[in-house]
The first five atom37 places (N, CA, C, CB, O) and aatype in JSON, in Angstrom:
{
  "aatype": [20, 20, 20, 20, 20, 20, 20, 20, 20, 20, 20, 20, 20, 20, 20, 20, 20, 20, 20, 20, 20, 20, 20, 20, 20, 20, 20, 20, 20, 20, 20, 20, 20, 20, 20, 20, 20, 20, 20, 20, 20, 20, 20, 20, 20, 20, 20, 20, 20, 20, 20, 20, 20, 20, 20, 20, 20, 20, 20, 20, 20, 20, 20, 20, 20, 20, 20, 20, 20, 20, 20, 20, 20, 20, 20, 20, 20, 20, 20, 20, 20, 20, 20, 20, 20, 20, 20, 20, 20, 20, 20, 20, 20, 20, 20, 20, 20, 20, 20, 20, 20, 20, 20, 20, 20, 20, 20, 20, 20, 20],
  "atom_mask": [
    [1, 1, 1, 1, 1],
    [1, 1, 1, 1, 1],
    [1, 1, 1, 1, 1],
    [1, 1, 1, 1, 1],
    [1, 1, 1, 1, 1],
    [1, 1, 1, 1, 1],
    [1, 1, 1, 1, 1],
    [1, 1, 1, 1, 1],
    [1, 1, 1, 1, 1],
    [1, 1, 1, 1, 1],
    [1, 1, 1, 1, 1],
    [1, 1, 1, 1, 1],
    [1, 1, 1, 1, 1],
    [1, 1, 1, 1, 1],
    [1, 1, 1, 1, 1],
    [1, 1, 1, 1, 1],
    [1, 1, 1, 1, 1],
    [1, 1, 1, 1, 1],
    [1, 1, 1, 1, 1],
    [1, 1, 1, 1, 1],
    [1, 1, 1, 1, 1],
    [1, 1, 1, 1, 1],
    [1, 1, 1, 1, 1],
    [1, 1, 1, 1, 1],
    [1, 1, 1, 1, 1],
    [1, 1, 1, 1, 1],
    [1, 1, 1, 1, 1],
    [1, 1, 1, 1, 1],
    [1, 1, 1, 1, 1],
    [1, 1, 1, 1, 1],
    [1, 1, 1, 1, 1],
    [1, 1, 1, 1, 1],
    [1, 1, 1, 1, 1],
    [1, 1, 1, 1, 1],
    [1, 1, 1, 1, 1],
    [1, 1, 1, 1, 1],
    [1, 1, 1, 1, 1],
    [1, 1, 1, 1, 1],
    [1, 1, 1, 1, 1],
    [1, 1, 1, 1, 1],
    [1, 1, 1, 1, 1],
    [1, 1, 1, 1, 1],
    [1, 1, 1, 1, 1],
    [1, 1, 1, 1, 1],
    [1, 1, 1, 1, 1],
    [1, 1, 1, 1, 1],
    [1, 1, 1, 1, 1],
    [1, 1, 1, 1, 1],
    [1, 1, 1, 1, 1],
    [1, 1, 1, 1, 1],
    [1, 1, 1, 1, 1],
    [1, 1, 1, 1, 1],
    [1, 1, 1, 1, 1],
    [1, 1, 1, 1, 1],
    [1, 1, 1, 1, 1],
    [1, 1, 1, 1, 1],
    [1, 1, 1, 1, 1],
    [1, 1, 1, 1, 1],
    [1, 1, 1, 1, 1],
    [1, 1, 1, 1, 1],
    [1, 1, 1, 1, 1],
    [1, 1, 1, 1, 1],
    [1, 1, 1, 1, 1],
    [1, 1, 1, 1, 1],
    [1, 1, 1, 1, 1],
    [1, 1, 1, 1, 1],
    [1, 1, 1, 1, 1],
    [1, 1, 1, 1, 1],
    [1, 1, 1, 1, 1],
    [1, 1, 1, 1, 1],
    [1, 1, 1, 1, 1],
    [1, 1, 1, 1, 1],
    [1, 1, 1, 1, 1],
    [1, 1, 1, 1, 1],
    [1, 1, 1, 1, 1],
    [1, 1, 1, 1, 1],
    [1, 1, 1, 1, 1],
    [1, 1, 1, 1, 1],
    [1, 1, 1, 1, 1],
    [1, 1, 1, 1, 1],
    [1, 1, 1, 1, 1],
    [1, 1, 1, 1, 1],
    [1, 1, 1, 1, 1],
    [1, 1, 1, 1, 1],
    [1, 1, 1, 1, 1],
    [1, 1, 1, 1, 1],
    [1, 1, 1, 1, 1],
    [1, 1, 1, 1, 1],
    [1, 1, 1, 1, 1],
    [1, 1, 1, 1, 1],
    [1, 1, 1, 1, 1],
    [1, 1, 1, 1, 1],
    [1, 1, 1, 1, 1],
    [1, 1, 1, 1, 1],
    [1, 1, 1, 1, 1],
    [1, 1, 1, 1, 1],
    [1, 1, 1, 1, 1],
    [1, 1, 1, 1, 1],
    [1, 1, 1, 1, 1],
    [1, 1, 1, 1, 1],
    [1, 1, 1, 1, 1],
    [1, 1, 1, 1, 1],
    [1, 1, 1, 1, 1],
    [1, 1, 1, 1, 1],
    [1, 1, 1, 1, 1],
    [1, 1, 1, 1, 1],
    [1, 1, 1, 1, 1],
    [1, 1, 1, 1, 1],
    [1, 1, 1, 1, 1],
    [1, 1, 1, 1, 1]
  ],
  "atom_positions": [
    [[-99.36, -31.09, 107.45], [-99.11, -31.9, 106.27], [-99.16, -33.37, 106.63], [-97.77, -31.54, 105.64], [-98.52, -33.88, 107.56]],
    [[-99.74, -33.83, 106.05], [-99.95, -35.47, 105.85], [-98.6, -36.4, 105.52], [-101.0, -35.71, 104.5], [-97.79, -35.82, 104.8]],
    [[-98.25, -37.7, 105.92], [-97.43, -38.27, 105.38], [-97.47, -38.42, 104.3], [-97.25, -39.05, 105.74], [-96.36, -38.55, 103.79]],
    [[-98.42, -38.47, 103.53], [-98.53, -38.58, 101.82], [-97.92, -37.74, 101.07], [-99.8, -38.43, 101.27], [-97.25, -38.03, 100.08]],
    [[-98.18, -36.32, 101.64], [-97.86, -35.0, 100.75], [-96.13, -35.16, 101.14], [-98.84, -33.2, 101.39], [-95.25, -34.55, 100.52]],
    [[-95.95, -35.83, 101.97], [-94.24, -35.84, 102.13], [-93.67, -36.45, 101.5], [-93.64, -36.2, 103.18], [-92.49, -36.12, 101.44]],
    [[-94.08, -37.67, 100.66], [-93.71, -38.85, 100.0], [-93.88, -37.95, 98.62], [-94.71, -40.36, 100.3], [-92.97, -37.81, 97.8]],
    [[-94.9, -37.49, 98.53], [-94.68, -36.86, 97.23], [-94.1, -35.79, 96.96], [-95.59, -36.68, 96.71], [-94.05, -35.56, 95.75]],
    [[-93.49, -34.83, 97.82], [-93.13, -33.62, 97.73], [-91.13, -34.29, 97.8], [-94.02, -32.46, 99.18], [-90.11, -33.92, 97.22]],
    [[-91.39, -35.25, 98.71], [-89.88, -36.0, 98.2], [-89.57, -36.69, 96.95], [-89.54, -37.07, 99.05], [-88.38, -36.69, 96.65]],
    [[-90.48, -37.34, 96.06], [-90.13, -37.07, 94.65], [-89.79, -36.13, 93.41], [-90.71, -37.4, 94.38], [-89.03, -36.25, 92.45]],
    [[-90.68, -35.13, 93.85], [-90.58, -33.82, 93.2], [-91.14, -34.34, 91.77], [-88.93, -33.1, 93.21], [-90.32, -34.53, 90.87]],
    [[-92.61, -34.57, 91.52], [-92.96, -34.97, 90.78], [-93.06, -34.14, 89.46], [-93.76, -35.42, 91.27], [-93.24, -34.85, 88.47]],
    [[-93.0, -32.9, 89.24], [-92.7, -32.28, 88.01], [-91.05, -33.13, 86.84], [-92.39, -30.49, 88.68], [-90.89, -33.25, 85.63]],
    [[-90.06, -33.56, 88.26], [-88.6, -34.08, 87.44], [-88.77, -35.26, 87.54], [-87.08, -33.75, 87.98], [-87.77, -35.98, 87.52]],
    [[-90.34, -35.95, 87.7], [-90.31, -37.79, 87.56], [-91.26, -37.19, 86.71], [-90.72, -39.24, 88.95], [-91.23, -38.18, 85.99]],
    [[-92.04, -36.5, 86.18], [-92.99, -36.38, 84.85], [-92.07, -36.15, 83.74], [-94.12, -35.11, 84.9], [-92.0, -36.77, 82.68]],
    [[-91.41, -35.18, 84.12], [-90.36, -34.82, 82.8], [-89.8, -35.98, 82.31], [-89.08, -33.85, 83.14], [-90.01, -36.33, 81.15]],
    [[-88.98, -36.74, 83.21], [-88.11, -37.58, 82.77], [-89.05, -38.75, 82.41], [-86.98, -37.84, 83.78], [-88.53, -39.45, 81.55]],
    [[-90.34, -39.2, 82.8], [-91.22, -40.17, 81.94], [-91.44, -39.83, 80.73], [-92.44, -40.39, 82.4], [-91.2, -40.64, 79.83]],
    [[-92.02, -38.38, 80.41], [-91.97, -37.87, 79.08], [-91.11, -38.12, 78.24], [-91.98, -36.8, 79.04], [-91.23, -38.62, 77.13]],
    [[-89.77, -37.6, 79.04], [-88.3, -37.95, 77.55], [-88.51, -39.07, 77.31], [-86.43, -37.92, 77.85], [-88.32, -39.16, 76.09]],
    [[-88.87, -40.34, 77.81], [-88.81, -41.55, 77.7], [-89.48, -41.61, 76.12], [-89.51, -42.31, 78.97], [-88.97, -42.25, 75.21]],
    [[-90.48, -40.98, 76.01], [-91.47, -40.92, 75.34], [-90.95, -40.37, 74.22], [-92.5, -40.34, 75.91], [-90.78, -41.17, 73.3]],
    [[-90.6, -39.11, 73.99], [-89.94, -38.18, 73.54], [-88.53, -38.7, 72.42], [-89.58, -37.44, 74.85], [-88.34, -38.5, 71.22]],
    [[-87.77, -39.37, 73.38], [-86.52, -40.12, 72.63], [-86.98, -41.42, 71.98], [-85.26, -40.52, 73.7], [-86.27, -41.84, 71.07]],
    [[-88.31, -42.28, 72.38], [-88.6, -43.0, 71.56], [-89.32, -42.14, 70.14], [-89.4, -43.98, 72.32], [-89.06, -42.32, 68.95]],
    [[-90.05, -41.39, 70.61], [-90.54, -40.57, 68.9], [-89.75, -40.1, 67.5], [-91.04, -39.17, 69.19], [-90.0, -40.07, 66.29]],
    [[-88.39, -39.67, 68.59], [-87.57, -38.84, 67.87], [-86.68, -40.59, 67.3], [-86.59, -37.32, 69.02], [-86.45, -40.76, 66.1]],
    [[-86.41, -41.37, 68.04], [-86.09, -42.79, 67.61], [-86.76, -43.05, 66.01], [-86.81, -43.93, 68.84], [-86.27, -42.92, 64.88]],
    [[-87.71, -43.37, 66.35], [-88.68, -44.06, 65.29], [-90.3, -43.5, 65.19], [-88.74, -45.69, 65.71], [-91.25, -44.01, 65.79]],
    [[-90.32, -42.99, 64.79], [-91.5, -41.52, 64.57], [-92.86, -43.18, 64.7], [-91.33, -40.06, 62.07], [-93.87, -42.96, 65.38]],
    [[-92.77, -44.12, 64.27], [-94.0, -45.46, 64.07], [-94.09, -45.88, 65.85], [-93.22, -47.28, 62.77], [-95.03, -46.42, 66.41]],
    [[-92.86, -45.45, 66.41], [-93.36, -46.23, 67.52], [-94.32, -46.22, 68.76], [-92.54, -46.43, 67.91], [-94.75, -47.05, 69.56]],
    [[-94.46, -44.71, 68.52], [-95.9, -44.15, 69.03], [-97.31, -44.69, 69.44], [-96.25, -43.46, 68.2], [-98.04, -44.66, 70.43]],
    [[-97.34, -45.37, 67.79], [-98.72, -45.93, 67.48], [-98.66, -47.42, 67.68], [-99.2, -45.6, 65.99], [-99.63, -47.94, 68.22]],
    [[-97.53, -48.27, 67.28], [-97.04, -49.14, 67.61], [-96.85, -50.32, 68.81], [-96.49, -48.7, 67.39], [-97.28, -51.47, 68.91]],
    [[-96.0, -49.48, 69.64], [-95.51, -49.97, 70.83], [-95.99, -49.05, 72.04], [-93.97, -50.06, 70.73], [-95.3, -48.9, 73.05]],
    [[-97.14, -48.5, 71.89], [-97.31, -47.67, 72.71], [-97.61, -48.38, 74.86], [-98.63, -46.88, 71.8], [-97.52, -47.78, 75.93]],
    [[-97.87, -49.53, 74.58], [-97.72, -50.47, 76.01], [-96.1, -50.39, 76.15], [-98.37, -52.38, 75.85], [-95.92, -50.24, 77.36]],
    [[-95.09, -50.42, 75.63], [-93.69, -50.19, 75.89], [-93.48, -49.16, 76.05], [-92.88, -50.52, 75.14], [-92.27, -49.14, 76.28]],
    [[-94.01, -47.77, 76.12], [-93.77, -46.49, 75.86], [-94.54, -46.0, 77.32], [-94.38, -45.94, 74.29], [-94.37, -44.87, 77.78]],
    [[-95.27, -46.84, 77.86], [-95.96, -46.51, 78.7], [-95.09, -47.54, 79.95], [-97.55, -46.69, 78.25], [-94.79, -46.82, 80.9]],
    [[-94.83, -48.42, 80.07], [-93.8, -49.34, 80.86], [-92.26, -47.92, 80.79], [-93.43, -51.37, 79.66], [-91.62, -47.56, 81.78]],
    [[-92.11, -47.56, 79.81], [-90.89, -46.82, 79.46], [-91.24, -45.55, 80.47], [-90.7, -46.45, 77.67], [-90.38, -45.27, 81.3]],
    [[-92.29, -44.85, 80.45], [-92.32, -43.71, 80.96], [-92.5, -44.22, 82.58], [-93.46, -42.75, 80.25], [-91.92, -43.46, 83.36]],
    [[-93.32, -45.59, 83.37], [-93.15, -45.8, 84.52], [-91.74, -46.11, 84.87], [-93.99, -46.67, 84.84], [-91.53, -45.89, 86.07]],
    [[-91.0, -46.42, 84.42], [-89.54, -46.9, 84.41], [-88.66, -45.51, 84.85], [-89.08, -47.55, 82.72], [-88.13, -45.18, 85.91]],
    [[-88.78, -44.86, 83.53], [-88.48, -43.34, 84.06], [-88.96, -42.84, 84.97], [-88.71, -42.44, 83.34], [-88.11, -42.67, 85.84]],
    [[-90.25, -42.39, 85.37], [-90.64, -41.94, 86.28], [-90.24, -42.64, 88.2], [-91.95, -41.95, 85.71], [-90.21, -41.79, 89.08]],
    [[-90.0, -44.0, 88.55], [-89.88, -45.06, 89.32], [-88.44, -44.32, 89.68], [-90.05, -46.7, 88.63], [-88.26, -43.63, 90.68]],
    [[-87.52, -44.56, 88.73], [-86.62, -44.51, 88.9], [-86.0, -42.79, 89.36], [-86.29, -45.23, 87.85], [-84.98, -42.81, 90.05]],
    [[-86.47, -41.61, 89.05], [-86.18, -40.67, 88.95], [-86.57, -40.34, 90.41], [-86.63, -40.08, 87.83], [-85.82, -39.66, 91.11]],
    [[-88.24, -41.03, 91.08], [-88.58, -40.55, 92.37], [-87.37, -41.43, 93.3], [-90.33, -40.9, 92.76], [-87.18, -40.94, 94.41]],
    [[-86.74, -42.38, 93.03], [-86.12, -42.61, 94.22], [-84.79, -41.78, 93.89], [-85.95, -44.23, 94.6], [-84.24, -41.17, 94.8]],
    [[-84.19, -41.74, 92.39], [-82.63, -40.76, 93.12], [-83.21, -39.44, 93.68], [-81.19, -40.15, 91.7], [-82.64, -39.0, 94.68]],
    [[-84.07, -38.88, 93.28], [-84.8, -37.65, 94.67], [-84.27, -38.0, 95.99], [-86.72, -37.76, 94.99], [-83.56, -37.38, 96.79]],
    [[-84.92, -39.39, 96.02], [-85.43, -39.49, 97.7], [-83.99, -40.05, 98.36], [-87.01, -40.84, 98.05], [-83.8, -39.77, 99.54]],
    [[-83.35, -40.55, 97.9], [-81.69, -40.99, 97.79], [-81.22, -39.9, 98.23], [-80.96, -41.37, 96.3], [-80.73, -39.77, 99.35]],
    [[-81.34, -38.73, 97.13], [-80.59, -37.15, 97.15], [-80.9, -36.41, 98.26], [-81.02, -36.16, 95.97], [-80.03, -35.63, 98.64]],
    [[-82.24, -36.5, 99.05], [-82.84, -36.0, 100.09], [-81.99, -36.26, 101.26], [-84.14, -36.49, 100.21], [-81.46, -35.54, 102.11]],
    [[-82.04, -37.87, 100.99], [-81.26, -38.58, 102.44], [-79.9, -38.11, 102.67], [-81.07, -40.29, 102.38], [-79.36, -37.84, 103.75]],
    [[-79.41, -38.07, 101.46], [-77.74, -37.77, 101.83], [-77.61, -35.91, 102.09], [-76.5, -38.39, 100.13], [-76.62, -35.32, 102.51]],
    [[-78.58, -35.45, 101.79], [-78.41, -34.11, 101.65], [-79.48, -33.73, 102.77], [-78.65, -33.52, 100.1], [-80.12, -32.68, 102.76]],
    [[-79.6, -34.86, 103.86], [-80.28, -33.88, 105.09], [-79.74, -32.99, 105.95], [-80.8, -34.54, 105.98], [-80.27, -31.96, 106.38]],
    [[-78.69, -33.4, 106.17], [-77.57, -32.16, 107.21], [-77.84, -30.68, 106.37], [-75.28, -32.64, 107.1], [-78.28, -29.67, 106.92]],
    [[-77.44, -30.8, 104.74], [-77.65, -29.74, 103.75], [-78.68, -28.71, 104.13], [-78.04, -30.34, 102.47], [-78.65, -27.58, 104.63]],
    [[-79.7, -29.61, 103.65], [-80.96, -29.45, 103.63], [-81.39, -28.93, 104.86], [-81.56, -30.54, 103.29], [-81.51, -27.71, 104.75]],
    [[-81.76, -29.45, 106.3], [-81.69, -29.15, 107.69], [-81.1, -27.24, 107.49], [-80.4, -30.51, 108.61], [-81.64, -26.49, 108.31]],
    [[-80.17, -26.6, 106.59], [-79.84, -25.68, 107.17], [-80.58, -24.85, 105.82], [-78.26, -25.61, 107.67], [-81.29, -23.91, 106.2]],
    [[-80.53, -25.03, 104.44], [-80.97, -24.57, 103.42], [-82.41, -24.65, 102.95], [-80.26, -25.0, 102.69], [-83.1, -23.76, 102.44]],
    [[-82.66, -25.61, 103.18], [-84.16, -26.09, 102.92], [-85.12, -27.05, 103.79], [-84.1, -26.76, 101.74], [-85.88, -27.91, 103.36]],
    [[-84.85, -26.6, 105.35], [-85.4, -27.29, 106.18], [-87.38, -27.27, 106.06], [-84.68, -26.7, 107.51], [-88.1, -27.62, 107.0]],
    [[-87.63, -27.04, 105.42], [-89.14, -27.25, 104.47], [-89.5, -28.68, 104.11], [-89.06, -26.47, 102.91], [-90.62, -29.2, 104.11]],
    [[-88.06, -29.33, 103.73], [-88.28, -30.27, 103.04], [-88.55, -31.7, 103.98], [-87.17, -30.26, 102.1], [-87.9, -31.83, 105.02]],
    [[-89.44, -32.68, 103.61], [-90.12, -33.22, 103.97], [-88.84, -34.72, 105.24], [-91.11, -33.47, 102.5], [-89.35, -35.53, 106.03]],
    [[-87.61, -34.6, 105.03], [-86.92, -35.03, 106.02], [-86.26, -34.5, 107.14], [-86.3, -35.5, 105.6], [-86.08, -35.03, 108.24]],
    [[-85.83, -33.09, 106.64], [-85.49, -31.97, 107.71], [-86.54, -31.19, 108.97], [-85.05, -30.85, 106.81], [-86.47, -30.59, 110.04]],
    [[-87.5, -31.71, 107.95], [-88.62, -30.84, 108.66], [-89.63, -32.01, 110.1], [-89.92, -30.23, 107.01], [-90.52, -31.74, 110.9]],
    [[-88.91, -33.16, 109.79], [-89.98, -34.19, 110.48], [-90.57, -35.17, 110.19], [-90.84, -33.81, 110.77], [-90.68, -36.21, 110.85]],
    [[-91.28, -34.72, 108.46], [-92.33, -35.31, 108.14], [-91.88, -36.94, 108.03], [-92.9, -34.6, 106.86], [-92.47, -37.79, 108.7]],
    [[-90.87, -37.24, 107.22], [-90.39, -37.96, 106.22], [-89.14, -38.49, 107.28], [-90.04, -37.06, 104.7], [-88.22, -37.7, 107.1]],
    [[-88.85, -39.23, 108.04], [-87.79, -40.1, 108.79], [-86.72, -40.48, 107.77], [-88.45, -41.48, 109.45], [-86.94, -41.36, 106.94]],
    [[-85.98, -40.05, 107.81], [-84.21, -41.04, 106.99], [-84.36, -42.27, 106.7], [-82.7, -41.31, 108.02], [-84.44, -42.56, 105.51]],
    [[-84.44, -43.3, 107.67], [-84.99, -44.49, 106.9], [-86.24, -44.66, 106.33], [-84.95, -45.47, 107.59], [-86.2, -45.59, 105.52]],
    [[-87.22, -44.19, 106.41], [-88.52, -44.25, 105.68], [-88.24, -43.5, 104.28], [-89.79, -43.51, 106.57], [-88.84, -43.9, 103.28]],
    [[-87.24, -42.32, 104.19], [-86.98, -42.12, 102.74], [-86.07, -42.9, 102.1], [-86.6, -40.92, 102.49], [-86.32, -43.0, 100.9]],
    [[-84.49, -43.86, 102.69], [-84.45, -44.91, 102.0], [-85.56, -46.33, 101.43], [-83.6, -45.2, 102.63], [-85.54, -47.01, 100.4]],
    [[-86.49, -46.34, 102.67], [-87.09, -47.66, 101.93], [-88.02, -47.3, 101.03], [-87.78, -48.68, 102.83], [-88.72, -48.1, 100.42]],
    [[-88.06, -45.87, 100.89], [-89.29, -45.6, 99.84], [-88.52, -45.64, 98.33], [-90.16, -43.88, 100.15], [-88.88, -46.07, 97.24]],
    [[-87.58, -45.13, 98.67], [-86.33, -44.97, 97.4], [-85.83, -46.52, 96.43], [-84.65, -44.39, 98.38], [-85.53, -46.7, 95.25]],
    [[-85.97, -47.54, 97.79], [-85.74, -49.22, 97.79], [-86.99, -49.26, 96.98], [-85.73, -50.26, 99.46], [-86.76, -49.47, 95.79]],
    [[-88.16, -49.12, 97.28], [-89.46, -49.42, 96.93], [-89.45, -49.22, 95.53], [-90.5, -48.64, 97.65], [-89.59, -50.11, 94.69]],
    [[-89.22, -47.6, 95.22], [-89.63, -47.1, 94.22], [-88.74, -47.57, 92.73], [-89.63, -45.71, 94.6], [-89.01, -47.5, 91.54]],
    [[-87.21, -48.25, 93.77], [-85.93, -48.52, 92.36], [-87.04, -50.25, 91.99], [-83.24, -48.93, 93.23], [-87.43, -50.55, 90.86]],
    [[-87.28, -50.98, 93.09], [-87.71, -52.11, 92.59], [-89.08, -51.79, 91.52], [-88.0, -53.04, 93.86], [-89.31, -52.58, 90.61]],
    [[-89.95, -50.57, 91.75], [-90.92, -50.61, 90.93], [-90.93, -50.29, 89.37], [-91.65, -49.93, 91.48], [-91.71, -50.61, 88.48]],
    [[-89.35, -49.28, 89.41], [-88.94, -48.9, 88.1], [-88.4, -50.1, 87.57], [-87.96, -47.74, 88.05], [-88.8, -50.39, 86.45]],
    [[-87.38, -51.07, 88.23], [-86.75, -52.38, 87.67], [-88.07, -53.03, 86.62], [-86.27, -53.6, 89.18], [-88.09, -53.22, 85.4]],
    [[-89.21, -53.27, 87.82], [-89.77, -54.22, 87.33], [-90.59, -53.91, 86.16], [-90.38, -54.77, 88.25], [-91.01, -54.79, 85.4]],
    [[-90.79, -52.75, 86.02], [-91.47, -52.11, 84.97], [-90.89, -52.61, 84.02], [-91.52, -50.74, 84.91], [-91.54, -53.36, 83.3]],
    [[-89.61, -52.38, 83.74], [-88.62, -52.28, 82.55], [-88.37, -53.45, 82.78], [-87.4, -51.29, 82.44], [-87.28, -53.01, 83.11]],
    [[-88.3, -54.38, 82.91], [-88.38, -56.32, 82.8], [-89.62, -56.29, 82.19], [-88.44, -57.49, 84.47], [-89.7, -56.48, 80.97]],
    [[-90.44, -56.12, 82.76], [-91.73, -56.19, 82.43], [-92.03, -55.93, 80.48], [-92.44, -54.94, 83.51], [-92.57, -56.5, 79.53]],
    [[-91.22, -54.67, 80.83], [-91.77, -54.67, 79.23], [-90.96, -55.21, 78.29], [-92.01, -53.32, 78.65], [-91.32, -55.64, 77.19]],
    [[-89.5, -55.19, 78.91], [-88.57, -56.23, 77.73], [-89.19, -57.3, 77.8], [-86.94, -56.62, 77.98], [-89.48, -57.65, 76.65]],
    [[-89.62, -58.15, 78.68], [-89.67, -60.23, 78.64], [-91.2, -59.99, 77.98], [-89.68, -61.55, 80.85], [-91.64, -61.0, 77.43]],
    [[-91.87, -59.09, 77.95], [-93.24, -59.29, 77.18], [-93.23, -58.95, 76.07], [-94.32, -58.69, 77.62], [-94.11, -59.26, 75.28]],
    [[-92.21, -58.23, 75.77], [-91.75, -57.64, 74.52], [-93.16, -57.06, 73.41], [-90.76, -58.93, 73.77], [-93.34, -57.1, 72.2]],
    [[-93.95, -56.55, 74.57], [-94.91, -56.01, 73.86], [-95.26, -55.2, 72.36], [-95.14, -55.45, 74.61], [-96.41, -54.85, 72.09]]
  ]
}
C-alpha cells in the first residue's frame, strides 16, 4: 500500500461524503430555493463538511492507536503506513482547509 491509500483510508471517505451531503441536505430541507440559488455556498458548505470530518477521523485514529494496534491493527497508523505525527499534521492540514472553506464562503457571501 502506498502512502496515499493511507491518507485516505484514514479519512474514511464514505463519513466525509456523507457528512458533505447533509451539508447539502439541511440546506434543502432549510430553504427548498437554495439549491438553485446559492449553490457556490452549498458547495464551500459540503468542502467544509467534508475538511472537517477527515481530520476528526484522523484525530480519532491518533488517540485510538494503542486501541487500534490490538483491534484494528489494519489501520493505516497501527499498521506502519501512516506515522502519529504525520496523522496529526494531516488532521492540522485538513481542519485549516475546512476553516478556510467556510470563511471563504461567508466573506464572499456568494
Amino acid at each position: 500500500m502506498t502512502k496515499l491509500s493511507g491518507y485516505l483510508r484514514l479519512t474514511r471517505p464514505i463519513n466525509c461524503l456523507m457528512m458533505g451531503f447533509a451539508v447539502i441536505v439541511g440546506a434543502a430541507l432549510a430553504g427548498p430555493n437554495t439549491l438553485s440559488t446559492l449553490w457556490q455556498n452549498l458547495a464551500y458548505g459540503f468542502v467544509t463538511g467534508f475538511m472537517l470530518t477527515a481530520a476528526s477521523m484522523a484525530i480519532i485514529d491518533y488517540y485510538d492507536r494503542e486501541t487500534n494496534a490490538v483491534n484494528e491493527p489494519n489501520r493505516p497508523i497501527p499498521s506502519g503506513l501512516i506515522k502519529p505525527k504525520e496523522a496529526l499534521a494531516f488532521s492540522l492540514v485538513s481542519t485549516v482547509i475546512g476553516f478556510a472553506s467556510c470563511f471563504i464562503g461567508i466573506f464572499l457571501g456568494c
